[in-house]
C-alpha positions as CSV (number, residue, x, y, z in Angstrom):
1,X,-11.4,3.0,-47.8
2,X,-10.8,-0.2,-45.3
3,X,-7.5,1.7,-43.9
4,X,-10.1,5.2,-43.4
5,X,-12.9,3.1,-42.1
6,X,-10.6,1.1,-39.2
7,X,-8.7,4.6,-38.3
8,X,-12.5,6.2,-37.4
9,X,-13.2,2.9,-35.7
10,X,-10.4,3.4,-33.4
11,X,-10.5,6.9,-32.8
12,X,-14.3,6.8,-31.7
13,X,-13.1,3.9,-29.4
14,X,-10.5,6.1,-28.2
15,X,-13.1,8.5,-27.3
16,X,-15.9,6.8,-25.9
17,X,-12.9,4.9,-23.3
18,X,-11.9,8.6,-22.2
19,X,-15.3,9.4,-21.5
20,X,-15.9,6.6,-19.6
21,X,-12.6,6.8,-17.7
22,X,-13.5,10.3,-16.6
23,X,-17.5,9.3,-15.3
24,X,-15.6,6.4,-12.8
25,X,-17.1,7.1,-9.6
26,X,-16.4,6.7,-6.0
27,X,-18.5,4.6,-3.3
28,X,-18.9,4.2,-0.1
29,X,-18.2,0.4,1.5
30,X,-20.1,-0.8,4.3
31,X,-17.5,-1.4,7.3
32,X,-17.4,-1.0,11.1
33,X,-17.8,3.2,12.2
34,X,-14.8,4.9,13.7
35,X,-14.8,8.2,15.0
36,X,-11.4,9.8,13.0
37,X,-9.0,8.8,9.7
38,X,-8.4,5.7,9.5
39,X,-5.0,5.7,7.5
40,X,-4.0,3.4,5.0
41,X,-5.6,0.1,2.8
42,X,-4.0,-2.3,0.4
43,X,-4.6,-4.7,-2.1
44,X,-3.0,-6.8,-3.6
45,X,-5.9,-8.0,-6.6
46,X,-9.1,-6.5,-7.4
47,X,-10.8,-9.0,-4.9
48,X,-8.1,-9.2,-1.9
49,X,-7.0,-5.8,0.4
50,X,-6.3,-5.4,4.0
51,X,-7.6,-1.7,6.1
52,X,-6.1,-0.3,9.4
53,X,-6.9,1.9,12.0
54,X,-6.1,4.2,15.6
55,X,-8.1,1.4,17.1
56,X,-5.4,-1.0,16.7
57,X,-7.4,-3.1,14.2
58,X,-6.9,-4.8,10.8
59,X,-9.5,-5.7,8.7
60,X,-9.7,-8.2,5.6
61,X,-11.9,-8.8,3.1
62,X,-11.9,-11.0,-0.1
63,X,-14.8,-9.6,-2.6
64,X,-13.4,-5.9,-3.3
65,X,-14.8,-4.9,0.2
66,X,-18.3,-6.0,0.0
67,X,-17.7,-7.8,3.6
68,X,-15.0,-7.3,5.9
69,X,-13.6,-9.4,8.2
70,X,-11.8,-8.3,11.6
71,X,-8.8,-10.0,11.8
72,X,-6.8,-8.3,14.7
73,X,-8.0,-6.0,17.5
74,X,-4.8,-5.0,19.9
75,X,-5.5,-2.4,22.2
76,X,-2.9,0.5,22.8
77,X,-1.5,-0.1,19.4
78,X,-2.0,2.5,16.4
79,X,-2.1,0.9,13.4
80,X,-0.7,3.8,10.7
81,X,0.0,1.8,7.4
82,X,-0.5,-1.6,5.6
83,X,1.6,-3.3,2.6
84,X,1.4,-6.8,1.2
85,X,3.9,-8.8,-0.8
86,X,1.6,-11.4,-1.8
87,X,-1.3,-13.2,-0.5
88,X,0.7,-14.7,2.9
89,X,3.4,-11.6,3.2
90,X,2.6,-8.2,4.9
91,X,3.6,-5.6,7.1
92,X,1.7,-3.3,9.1
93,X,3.8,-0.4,10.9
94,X,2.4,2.0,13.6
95,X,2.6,5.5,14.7
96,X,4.4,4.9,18.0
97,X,3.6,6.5,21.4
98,X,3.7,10.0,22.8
99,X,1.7,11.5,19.6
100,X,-1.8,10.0,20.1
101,X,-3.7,9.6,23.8
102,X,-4.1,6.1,24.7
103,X,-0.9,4.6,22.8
104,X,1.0,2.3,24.7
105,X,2.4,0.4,21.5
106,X,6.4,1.0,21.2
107,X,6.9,-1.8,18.5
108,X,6.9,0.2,15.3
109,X,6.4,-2.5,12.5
110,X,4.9,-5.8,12.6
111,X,4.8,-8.8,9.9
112,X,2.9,-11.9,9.0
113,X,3.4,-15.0,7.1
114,X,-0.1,-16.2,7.2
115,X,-2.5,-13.3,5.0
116,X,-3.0,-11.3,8.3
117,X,-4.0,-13.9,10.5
118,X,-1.2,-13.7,13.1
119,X,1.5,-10.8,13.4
120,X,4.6,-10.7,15.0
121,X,7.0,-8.0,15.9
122,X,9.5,-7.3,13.4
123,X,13.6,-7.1,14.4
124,X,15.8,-4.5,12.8
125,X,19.1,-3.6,13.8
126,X,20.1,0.3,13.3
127,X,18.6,3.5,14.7
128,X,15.6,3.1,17.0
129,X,12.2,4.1,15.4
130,X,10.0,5.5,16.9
131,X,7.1,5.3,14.6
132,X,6.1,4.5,11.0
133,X,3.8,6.2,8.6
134,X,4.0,4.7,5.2
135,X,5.4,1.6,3.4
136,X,6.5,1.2,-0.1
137,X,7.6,-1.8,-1.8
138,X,9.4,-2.6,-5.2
139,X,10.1,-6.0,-7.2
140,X,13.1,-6.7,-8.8
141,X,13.1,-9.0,-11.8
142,X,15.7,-11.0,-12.2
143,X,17.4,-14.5,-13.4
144,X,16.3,-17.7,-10.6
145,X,18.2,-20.9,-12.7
146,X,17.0,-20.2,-15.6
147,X,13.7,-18.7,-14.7
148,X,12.1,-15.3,-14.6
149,X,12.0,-14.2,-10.5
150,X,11.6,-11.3,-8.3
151,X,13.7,-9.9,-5.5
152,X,11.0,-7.8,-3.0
153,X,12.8,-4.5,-1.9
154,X,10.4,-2.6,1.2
155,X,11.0,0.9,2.9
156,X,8.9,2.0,5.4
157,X,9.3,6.0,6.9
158,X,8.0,8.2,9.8
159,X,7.0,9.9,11.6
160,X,4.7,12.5,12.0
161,X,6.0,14.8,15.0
162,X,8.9,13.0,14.6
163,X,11.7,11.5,14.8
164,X,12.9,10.9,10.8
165,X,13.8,7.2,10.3
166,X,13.4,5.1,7.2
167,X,13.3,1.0,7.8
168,X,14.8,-1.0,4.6
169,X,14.7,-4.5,3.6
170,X,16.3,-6.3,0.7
171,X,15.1,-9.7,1.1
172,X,11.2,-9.7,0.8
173,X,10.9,-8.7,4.5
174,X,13.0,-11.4,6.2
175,X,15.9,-8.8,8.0
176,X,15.5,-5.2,8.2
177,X,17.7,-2.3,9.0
178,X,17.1,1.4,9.7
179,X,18.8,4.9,9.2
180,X,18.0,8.0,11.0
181,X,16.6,10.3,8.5
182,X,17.1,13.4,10.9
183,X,19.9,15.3,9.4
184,X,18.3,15.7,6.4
185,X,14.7,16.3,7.8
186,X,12.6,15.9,11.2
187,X,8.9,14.5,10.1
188,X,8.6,11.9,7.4
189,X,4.7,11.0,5.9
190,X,5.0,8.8,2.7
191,X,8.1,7.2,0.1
192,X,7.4,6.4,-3.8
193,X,10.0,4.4,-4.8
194,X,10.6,3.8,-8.2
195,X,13.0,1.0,-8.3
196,X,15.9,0.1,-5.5
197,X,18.3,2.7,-6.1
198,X,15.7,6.0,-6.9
199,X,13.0,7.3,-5.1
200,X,11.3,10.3,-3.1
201,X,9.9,11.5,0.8
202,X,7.4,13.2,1.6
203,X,8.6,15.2,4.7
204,X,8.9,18.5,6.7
205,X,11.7,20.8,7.8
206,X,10.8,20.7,11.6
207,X,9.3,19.1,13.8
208,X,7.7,22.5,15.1
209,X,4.6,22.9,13.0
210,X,4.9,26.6,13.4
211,X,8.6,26.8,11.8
212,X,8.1,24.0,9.1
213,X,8.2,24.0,5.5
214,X,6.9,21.3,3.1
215,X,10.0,19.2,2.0
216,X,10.3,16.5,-1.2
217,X,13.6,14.5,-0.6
218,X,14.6,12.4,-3.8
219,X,17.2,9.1,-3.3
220,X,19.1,7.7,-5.8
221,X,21.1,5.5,-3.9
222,X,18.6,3.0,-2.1
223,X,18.4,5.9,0.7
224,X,22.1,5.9,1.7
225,X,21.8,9.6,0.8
226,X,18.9,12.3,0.1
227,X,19.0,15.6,-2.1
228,X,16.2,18.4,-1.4
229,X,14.5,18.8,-4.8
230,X,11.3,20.9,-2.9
231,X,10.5,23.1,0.0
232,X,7.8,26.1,0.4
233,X,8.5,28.9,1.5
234,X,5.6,29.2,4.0
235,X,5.4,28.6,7.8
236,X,2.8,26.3,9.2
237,X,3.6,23.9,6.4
238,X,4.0,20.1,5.5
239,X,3.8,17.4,2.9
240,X,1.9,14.6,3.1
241,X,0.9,12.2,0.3
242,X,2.4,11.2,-2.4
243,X,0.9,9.3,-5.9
244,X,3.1,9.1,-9.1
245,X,0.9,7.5,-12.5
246,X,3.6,7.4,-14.7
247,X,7.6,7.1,-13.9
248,X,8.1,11.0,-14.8
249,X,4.9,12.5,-13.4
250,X,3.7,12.9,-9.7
251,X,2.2,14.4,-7.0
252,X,2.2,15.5,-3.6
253,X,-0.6,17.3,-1.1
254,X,0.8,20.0,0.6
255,X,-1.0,20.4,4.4
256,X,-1.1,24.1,5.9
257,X,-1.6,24.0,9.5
258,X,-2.1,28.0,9.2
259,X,-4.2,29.4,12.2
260,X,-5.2,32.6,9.7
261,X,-8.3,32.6,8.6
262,X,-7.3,34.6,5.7
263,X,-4.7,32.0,4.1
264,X,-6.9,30.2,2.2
265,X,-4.6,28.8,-0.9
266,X,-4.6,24.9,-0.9
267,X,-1.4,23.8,-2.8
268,X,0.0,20.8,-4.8
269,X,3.2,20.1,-5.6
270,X,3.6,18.4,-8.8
271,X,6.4,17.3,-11.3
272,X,7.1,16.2,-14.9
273,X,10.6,14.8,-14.5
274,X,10.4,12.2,-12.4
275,X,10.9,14.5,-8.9
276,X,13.8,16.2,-10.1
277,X,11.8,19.6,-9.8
278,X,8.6,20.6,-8.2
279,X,5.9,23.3,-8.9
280,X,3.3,24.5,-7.0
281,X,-0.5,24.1,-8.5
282,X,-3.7,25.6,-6.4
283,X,-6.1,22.9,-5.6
284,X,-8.8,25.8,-3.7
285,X,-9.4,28.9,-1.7
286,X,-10.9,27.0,1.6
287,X,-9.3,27.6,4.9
288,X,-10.4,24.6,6.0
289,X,-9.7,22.1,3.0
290,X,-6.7,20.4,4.3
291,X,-5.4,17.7,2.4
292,X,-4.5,14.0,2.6
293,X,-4.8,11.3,0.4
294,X,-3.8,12.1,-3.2
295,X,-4.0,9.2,-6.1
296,X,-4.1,9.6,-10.0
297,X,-5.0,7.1,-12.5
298,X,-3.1,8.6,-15.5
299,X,-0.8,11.8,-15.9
300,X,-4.2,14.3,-15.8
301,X,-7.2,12.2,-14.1
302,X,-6.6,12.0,-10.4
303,X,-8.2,12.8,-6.7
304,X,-7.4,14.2,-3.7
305,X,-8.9,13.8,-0.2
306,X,-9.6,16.7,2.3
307,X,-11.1,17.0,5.7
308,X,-14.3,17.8,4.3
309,X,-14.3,16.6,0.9
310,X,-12.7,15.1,-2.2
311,X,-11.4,16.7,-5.2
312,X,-10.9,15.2,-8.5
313,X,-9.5,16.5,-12.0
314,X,-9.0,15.5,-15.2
315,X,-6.7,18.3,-17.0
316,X,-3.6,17.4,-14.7
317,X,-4.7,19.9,-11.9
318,X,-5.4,23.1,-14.1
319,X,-9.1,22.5,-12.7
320,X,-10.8,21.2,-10.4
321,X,-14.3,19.5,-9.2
322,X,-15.6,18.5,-5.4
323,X,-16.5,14.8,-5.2
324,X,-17.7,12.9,-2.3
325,X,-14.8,11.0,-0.8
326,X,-16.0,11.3,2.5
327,X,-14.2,13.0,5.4
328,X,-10.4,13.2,6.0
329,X,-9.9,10.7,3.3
330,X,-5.9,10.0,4.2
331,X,-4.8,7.4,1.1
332,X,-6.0,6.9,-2.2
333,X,-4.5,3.2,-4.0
334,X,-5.4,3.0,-7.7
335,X,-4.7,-0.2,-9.2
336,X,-4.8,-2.1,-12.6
337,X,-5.7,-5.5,-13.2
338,X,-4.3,-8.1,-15.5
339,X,-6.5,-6.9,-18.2
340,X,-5.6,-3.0,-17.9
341,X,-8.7,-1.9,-16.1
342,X,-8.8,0.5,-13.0
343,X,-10.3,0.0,-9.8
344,X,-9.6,1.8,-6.7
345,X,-9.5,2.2,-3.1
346,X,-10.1,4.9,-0.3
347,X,-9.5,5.2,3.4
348,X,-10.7,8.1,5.9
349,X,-13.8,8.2,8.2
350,X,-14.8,5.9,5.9
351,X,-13.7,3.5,2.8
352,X,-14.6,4.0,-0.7
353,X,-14.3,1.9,-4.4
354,X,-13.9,3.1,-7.3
């Protein structure tokens, strides 16, 4: 009867924590206005994160967003994406010039030592880059004299209109080299990797938006070498975000830059292997709905941002619901804290918590 009464116990607490899971909600932080997407925010604990935008601009804050703190303002420079190490270690890289009017910035990645206080540029020997659009990072455990330590692997990739360049460093940040990512592709918009050796890209075939077709790249050599494991068949056509909750599923917003009023299918790309293979699943019939950010807590309950709107589901994108996300939300961070629990973040027009 004990062994009865502790199974029900469990399986009503099993319940009652997917119910709650699924009524998390989204809202929206007080910070300074901007006019566009802002691109990309990190954290690196529930209480600690970092925000950039076009302006140039990084912003800090250390209660979970309730106040922000401006910590750089430089003028001509396009801030694109954001990733710490730690609280001291991070690196913010920019779009580059000749994309965006008023850009003057050629220096495509920048670091600090001090939690975002000062930045300097960052030296890499290899192909030039011309711009960056996402960074990823990956910790390596491994044996320090006897003790438990981590080796901090980073990639960083752009850019959007290219060129294709990824930026790799095997020493927490310290030296960096690059690789032209051209012959394999000609825009690059985001990089999951999963440990040194395997990961993916989110890219497009060409650099004219008219000719291009939404590409998935996968690595299992540190980047030495890429494999196309995805590409649509349709014009007008790129990827752009990339979220994977567990090591074998994921998945990617497909953009359509279609001028035709009548193509009105938004896609997803999605897989259950770990990026081996793709398939396409149909977020909505809205012209307008282009996507950007796309994050999932678990293998079913996730979100995705649009220029108008969010979406979230909770059936691994069978269905469906609009949520307020606000507008052009472009990346979506979900996190867990020491004790398992989610909490999220959300960058566009404006910034969101979950």
């Amino acid at each position: 009867m004990t062994k009865i009464i502790i199974k029900v116990a469990v399986l009503l607490f099993c319940a009652v924590s997917s119910c709650f899971s699924q009524e998390q909600t989204w809202k929206k932080l007080t910070t300074e206005p901007y006019p566009g997407k802002q691109d990309d925010i990190t954290f690196i604990d529930e209480n600690t994160g970092w925000y950039v935008n076009g302006y140039g601009k990084i912003f800090h804050t250390t209660d979970g967003g309730t106040t922000w703190e401006k910590q750089v303002e430089q003028k001509g420079t396009f801030f694109r994406t954001i990733a710490f190490v730690d609280e001291n270690v991070g690196f913010a890289g920019t779009v580059g010039t000749e994309y965006f009017p008023n850009v003057t910035d050629t220096i495509p990645l920048y670091s600090t030592k001090d939690g975002g206080k000062t930045w300097k540029p960052v030296n890499y020997k290899g192909s030039y880059v011309k711009g960056l659009c996402a960074i990823d990072l990956v910790k390596e455990q491994y044996i320090n004299h006897g003790k438990i330590d981590y080796k901090t692997h980073l990639f960083a990739v752009g850019r959007v209109g290219s060129p294709a360049n990824i930026m790799m460093s095997h020493d927490g940040g310290e030296t960096w080299t690059s690789k032209s990512m051209n012959n394999y592709c000609k825009m690059l918009f985001d990089i999951k990797m999963f440990n040194k050796n395997e990961g993916i890209v989110c890219a497009a075939t060409s650099e004219d938006i008219t000719q291009s077709n939404a590409l998935i790249l996968k690595t299992t050599d540190g980047g030495e070498t890429w494999q196309k494991v995805y590409q649509s068949t349709r014009p007008y056509e790129t990827t752009w975000k990339v979220s994977f909750p567990t090591k074998d599923v994921g998945y990617v917003t497909i953009q359509s830059y279609n001028p035709d009023p009548n193509v009105k299918q938004q896609r997803i790309a999605k897989t259950t292997d770990g990026g081996k293979t793709w398939t396409e699943i149909n977020l909505v019939e809205d012209a307008g709905t282009r996507e950007f950010g796309i994050g999932f807590i678990d293998e079913n309950h996730g979100f995705v941002g649009t220029m108008n709107s969010g979406f979230e589901t909770i059936d691994g994108g069978v269905t469906w619901q609009k949520i307020d996300l606000g507008r052009a939300c472009n990346k979506i961070r979900i996190y867990k804290d020491k004790k398992g629990n989610i909490y999220g973040y959300a960058i566009g027009v404006n910034v969101f918590k979950l």
